[in-house]
N, C-alpha and C positions, 0 to 999 in steps of 0.2 A: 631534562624536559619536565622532570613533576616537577622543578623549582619556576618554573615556569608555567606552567598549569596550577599552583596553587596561587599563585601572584595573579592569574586573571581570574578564579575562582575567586578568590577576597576582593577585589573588585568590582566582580558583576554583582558579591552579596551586599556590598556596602550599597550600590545603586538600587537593588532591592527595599532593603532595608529602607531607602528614603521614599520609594511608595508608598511602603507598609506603613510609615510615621505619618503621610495623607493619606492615606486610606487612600491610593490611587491606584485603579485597577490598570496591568501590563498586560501586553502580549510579547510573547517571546519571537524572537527574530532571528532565523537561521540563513537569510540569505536566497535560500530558493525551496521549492516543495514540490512532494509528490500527490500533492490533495489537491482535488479539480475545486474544492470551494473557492470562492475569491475572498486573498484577505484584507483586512484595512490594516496597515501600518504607518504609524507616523512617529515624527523623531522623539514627541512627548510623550509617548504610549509606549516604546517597547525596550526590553532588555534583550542585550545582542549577544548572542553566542556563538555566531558565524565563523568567528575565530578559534573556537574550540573544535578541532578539526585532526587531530593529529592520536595516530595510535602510538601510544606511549611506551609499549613494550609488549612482548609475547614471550610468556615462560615456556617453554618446552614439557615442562616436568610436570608439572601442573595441567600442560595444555589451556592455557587461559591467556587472552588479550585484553589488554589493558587501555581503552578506545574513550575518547571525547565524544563526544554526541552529535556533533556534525561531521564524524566520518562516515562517507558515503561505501556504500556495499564494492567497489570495485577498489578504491585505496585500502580498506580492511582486509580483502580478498590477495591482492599483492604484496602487503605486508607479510600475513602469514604464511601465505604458500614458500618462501623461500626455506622455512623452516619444518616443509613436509605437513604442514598444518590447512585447515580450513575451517568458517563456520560451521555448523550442521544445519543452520538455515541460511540462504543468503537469499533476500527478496531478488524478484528478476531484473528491476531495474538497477542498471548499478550507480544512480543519484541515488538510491533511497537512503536512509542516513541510519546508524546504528540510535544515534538519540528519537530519529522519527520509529523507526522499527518497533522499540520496545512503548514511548507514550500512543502510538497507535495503533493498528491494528495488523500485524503482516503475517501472512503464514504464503507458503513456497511447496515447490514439490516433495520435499523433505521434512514435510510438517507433518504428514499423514505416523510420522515416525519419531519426531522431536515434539511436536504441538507449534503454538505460534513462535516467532522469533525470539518474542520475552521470556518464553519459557527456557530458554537458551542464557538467561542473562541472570549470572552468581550471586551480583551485589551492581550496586549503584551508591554513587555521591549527587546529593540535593543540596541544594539553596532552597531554604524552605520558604514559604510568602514573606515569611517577617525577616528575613536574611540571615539566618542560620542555618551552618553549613554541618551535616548530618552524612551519615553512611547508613546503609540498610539491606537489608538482606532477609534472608528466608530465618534466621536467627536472631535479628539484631534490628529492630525499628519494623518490625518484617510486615506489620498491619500494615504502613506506607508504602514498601516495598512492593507489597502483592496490589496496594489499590493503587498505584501511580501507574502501572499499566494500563494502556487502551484509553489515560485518563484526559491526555490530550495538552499535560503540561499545565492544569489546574489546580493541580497541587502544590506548586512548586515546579522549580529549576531543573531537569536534573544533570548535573554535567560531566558524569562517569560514570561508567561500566565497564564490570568484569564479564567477558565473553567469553560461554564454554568455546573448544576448539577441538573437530575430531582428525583426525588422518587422513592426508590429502592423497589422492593416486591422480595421474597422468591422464586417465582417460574417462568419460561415463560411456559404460557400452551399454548403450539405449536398446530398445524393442519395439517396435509401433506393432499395437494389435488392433486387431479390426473389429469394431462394433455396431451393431445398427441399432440400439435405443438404449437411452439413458439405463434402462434399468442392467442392461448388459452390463454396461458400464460398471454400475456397482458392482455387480457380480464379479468382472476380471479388478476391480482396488480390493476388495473382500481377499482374493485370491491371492494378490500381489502382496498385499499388505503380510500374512501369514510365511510369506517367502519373507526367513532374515536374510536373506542375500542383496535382496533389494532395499536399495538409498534413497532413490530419487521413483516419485509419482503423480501423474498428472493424464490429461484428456483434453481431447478436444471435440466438440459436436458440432460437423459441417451440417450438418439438417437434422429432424429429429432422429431419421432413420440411420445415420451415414455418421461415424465418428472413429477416433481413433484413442488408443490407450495408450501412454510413453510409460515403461517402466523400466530406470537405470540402475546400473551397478558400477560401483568405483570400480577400476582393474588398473592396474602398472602395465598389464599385457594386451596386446591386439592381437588376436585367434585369426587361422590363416581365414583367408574368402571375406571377413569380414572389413568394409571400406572406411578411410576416415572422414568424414563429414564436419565441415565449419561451417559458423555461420556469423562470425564478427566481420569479415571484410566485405568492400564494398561487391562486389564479383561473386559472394556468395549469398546464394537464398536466406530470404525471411525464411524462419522457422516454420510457420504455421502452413504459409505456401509447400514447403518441402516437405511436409509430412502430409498434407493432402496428396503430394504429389506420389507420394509412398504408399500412401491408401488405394490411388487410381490405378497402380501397377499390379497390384500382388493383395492378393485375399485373404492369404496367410503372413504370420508374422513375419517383421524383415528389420533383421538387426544392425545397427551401426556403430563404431566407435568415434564418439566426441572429443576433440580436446577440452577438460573441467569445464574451463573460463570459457568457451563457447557455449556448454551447454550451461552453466548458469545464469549468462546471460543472455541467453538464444533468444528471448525474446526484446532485447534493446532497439533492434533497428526492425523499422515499425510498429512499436508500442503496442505488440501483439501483434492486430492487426488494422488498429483506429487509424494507423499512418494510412490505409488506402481510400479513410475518407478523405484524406486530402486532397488525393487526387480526383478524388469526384467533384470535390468543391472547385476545387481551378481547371475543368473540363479537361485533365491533362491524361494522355494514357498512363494506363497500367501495364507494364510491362519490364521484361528485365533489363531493357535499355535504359529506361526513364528514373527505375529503381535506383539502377548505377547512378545515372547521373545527379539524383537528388539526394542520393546518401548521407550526406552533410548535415540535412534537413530532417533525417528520418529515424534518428537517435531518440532516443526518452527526454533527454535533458534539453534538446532544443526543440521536439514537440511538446515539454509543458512549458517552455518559454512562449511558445508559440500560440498554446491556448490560453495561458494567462493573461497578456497581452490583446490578443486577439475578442477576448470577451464570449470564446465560442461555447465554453463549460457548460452555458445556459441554456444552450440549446442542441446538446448531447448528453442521452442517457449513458452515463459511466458511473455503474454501481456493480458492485462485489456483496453477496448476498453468501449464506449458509443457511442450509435445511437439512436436516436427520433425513439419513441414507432413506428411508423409508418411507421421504413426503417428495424425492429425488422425480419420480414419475409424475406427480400432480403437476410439481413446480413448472417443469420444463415443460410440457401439455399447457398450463394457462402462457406463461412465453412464448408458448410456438404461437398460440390464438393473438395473444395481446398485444406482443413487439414483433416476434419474425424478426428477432437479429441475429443473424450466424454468420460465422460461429460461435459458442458459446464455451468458454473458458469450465473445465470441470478439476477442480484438486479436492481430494482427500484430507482433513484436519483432524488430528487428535487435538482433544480440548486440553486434556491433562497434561502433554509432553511426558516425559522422562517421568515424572512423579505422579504416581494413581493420587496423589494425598494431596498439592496443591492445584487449586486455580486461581488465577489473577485478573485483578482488574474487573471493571463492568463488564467487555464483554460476555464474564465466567459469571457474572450473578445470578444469573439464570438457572446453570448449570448446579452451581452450590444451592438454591431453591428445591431445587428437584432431584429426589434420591433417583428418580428413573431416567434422568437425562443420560442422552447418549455420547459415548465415549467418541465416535466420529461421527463428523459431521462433511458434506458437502458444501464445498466452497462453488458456489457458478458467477461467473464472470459476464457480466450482459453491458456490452459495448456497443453503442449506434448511435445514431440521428434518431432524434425525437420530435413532436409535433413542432409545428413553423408559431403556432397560437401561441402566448405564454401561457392561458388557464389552460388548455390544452395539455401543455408540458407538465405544468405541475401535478394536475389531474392523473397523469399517466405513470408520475411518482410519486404520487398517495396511491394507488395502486397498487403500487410496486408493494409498499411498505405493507399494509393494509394484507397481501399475501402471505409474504413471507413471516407476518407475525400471528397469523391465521394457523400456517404448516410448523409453530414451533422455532422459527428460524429465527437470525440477526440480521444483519445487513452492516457491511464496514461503515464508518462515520468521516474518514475518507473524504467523501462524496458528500452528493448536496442531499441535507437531509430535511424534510417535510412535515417530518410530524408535530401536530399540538404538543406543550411543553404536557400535559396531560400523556399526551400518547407516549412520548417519550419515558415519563419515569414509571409508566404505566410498565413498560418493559426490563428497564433496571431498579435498579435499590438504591431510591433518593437517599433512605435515612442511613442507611449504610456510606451512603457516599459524601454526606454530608456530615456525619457525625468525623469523618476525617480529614474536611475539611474546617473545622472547627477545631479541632485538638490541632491542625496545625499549621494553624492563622490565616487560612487563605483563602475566607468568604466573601472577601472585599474582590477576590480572583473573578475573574467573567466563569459561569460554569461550561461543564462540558455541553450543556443545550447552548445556553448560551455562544459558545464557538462554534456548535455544526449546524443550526437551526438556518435554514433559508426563508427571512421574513417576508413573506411572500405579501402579508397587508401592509409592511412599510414601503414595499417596491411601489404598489399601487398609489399608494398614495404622494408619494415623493413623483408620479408620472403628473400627478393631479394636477400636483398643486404648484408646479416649477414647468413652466414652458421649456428654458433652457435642457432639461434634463428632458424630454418630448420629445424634443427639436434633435437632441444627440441623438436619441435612441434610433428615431427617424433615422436620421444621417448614416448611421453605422450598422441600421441592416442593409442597407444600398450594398448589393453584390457587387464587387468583391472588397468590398473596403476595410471591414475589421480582418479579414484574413490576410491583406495584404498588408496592411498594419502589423500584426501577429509576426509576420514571416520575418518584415522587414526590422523588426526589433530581436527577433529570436539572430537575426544575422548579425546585426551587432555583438548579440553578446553581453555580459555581465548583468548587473543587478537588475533584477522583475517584478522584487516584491513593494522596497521599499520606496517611500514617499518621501518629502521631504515636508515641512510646514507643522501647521499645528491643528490639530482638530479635536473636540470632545471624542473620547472614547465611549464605542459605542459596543 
């Protein structure tokens, strides 16, 4: 298989390399995403890597997997479990891709104790802008290495990683504890976190007042009294459902044992819990009947086919934010006032992972800036429907941003992001980031503003000045048309991203 993974690795660099000779800026193309922005791809514009999908090998001895970058979290997760192995992060959707993982931005319940996913990742193989194919690591090219994280594939390719891998057990025997305000909250991940027995850590907040705390442990054994709980089949509960429902019963703690691979992906069907906008949007009940019967539909991967498609991204707030343990109570107090969307998704993030000594990537610019930045950080998860207006909408994620960069915090880039290109590098390290895209040829690259920036004066004016595009927009908020659109493409099946034709890159 590397004789075969080096033969499409020299290929995708030679197609490189003929950008780089026009100065012709690419976007890379994986085939599908876990980021709510919409992208433009077309046949002239992108280098495909869709095909690099395959984990290469898993050393045992070493505990390290050997992954392509469009292996998705649940074929990396089966590969090594047979060998007693497992990531130490594995994001919860299992589309998410080991190559989006480390150029974006993911941390998991297990990050409170690893740091983000990249933090997890040995070395990497690049195609760099001018098509040269390079290795890198914390040793060896390592300025690349640390900044190609979080950096959104503006660097460069990159089409290999080495994945640490820790010791896989049979079960997570979970705990839901019971909290009534965020600041609790911190208190029992502060507590948690000091327990090394515990793996896995996360929350969830049903109202300000009303929330729960999950705190796992791997185990090979099930203790007698204690029950086993799924949540992968159609017949069994969403996740967030069943642990409210765990909350409603019992005031004190109430433990269970998970099979792994349900609790790391517990949250797949229902997409946390945005799957039960759906059913508001098509006046359908909510219930365990209807759940059953739409199960097909209520997957990660064919709810972002469905919102890519659909056009709905634009009119739901889905943003993943972080703020130091200590701005945890403002944050969630301006939330409860400003959105009122519960539940609110709560994980624990060490910045550092495994090593007090590195940070990687923009998101850590911050951190390496400031000797007193804090070691964890709160991840909150703020999922809902957003104003019907579009200045409305935007307004309410300028906002957003405009807080969280207020309380010290970041915000994942993921998402649709707002800010003036000012505001933006206001927050990271232009010259830091740009000094290494210039050692390694790849200014002509769209930048990372450049990819997350939602040009909110190009919309406007493109509505101006083109009736055709007026006349769509009209057309396609008529309920229920773009959702039914959405579904009816997400049914089919395969490709969502790509285009065909030819158009300037923009």
């Amino acid at each position: 298989m590397m004789e075969q993974h080096d033969a499409a690795v020299s290929l995708l660099a030679s197609h490189v390399k003929q950008f780089y000779e026009r100065q012709k800026p690419f976007r890379i193309y994986h085939g599908s995403t876990n980021s709510t922005r919409q992208s433009q791809y077309w046949v002239d514009n992108l280098v495909d890597t869709s095909k690099l999908s395959n984990v290469l090998s898993v050393d045992t001895n070493r505990k390290v997997a050997l992954v392509e970058p469009n292996v998705p979290m649940d074929k990396l997760v089966y590969a090594t479990l047979p060998y007693g192995l497992v990531p130490p992060v594995v994001m919860e959707f299992p589309g998410i891709t080991a190559g989006g993982g480390f150029a974006g931005t993911s941390g998991e319940s297990s990050s409170f104790r690893y740091g983000f996913f990249d933090r997890t990742v040995n070395s990497i193989e690049m195609v760099l802008a001018n098509g040269e194919i390079i290795k890198a690591s914390s040793t060896d090219n390592s300025d690349i290495f640390y900044g190609a994280a979080a950096s959104f594939g503006t660097l460069g390719v990159t089409t290999l990683l080495e994945i640490q891998l820790i010791d896989s057990k049979s079960f997570v025997e979970l705990t839901y504890y019971p909290v009534s305000s965020v600041q609790e909250a911190v208190r029992k991940f502060e507590e948690a976190t000091a327990d090394p027995l515990n793996d896995y850590l996360d929350g969830i907040l049903f109202a300000k007042d009303r929330g729960v705390i999950c705190a796992g442990r791997l185990t090979d054994t099930r203790k007698d009294g204690i029950t086993v709980q799924c949540f992968s089949r159609a017949t069994d509960p969403w996740f967030y459902l069943h642990a409210e429902k765990v909350l409603a019963k019992s005031k004190q703690p109430v433990t269970e044992a998970i099979p792994l691979v349900d609790y790391l992906f517990r949250y797949d069907r229902g997409g946390f819990w945005v799957g039960a906008y759906a059913f508001q949007y098509f006046v359908t009940p909510f219930n365990r009947i209807t759940r059953w019967a739409l199960d097909s539909f209520m997957h990660t991967r064919v709810m972002y086919h469905a919102l890519h498609k659909s056009g709905h991204s634009k009119n739901y707030i889905i943003q993943d934010v972080a703020v130091p343990y200590e701005s945890a109570g403002e944050f969630v107090d301006y939330l409860h006032v400003s959105f009122r969307h519960y539940p609110l998704w709560l994980c624990p993030l060490r910045q550092t992972g495994n090593s007090e000594s590195s940070l990687y990537g923009l998101m850590a610019q911050k951190a390496k800036a400031d000797p007193n930045a804090p070691t964890m950080l709160l991840n909150v998860g703020i999922w809902g429907p957003g104003p019907t207006r579009r200045r409305a909408f935007v307004e309410v994620n300028r906002e957003l941003e405009r807080k969280v960069h207020e309380l010290k915090g970041q915000k994942w880039l993921y998402a649709h992001a707002y800010y003036t290109e000012a505001e933006f590098w206001d927050i990271y390290d232009r010259k830091e980031y740009d000094e290494l895209r210039t050692k390694y040829h790849a200014t002509y690259l769209p930048s990372v503003y450049d990819k997350v920036k939602v040009d909110v004066v190009a919309e406007e004016r493109a509505m101006r000045e083109s009736w055709t595009i007026w006349l769509l927009a009209m057309f396609w908020s008529i309920w229920p048309l773009s959702g039914l659109y959405g579904v009816f493409h997400a049914a089919l099946g395969g490709d969502y991203l790509k285009l065909h034709g030819k158009k300037k890159v923009v």
